[in-house]
C-alpha positions as CSV (number, residue, x, y, z in Angstrom):
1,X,-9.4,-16.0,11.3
2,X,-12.0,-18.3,9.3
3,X,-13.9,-16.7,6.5
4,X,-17.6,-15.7,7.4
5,X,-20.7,-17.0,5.8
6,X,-21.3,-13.3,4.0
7,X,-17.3,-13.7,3.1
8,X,-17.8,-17.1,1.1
9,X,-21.4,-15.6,-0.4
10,X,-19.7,-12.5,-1.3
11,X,-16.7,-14.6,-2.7
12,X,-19.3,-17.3,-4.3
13,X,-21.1,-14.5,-6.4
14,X,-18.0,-12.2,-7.4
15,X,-16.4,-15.5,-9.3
16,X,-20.0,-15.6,-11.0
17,X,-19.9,-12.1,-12.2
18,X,-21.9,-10.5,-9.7
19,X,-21.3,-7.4,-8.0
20,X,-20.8,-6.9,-3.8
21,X,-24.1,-5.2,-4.1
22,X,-25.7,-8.5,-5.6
23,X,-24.0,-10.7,-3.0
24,X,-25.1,-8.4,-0.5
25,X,-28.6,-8.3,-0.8
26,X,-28.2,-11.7,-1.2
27,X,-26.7,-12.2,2.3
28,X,-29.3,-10.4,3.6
29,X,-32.1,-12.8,1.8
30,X,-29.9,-15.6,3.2
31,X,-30.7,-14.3,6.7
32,X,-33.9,-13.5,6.0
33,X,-35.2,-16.9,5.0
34,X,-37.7,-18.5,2.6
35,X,-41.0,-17.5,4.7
36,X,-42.0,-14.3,6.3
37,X,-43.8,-16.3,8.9
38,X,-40.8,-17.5,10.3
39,X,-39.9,-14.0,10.9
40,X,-42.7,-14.3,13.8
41,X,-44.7,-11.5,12.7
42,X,-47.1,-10.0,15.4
43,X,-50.2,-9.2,13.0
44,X,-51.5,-10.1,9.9
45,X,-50.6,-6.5,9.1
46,X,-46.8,-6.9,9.7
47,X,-47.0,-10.2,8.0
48,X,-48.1,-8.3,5.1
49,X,-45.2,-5.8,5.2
50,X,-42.4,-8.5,5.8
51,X,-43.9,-10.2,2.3
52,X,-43.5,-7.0,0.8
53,X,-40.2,-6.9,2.3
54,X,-39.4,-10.3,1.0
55,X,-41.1,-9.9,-2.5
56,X,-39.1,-6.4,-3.0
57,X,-35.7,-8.2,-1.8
58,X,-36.3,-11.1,-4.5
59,X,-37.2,-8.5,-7.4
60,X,-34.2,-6.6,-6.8
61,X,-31.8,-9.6,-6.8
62,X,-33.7,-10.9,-10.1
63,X,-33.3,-7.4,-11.5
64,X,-29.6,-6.7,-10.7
65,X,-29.0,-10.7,-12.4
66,X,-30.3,-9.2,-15.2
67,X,-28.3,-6.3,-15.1
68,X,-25.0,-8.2,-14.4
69,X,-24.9,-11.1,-16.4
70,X,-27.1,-10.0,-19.0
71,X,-29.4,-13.3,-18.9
72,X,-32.9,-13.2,-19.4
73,X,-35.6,-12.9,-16.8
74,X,-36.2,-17.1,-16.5
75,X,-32.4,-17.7,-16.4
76,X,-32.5,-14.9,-13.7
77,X,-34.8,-16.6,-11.6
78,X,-33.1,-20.0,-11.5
79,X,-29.8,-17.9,-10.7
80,X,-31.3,-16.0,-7.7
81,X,-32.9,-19.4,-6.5
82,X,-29.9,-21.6,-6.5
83,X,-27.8,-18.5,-4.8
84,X,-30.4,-17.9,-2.1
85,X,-30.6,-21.5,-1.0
86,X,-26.7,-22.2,-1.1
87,X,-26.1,-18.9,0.7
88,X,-28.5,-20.4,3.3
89,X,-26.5,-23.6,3.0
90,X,-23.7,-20.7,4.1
91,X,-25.2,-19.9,6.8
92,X,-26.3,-23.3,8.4
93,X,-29.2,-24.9,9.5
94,X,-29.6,-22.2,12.5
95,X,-29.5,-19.6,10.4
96,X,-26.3,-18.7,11.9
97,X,-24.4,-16.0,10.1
98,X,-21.2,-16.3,12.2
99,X,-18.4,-18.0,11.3
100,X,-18.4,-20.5,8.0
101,X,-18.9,-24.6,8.8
């Protein structure tokens, strides 16, 4: 059987020092995407709440960096950037979570 996407994130971010809660949430930014827009939100209203959504996803993932490697908050946020967009790399350019390419 061929390792999945969240497999090769979860793998990618244990090696690093990170914890299966780290590459988790992650994963699930991974999935997510970069833009709340994309997410097709019906209102302005729900647009609102997936960018809360998104912002509270991003803060947790630059606080648990933190946590985990004790770096500081800049470091942090380089991290959690270069993780989120090769975990979308991961996942492909349809956002495909399936099996790995």
């Amino acid at each position: 059987m061929a390792e999945s996407a969240k497999d090769r994130i979860l793998k990618r971010v244990n090696e690093e020092g990170h914890t299966d809660s780290y590459g988790t949430l992650l994963y699930l930014a991974a999935v997510m995407g970069l833009d709340p827009i994309a997410l097709g939100p019906e209102s302005s209203v729900e647009l609102t709440a997936w960018s809360g959504h998104f912002d509270g996803l991003r803060a947790s993932l630059l606080c648990l960096a933190m946590y985990e490697r004790g770096i500081e908050p800049k470091k942090a946020a380089e991290v959690v950037n270069q993780h989120v967009t090769d975990a979308m790399v991961y996942l492909g350019p349809d956002g495909n979570a399936g099996e790995a390419r």
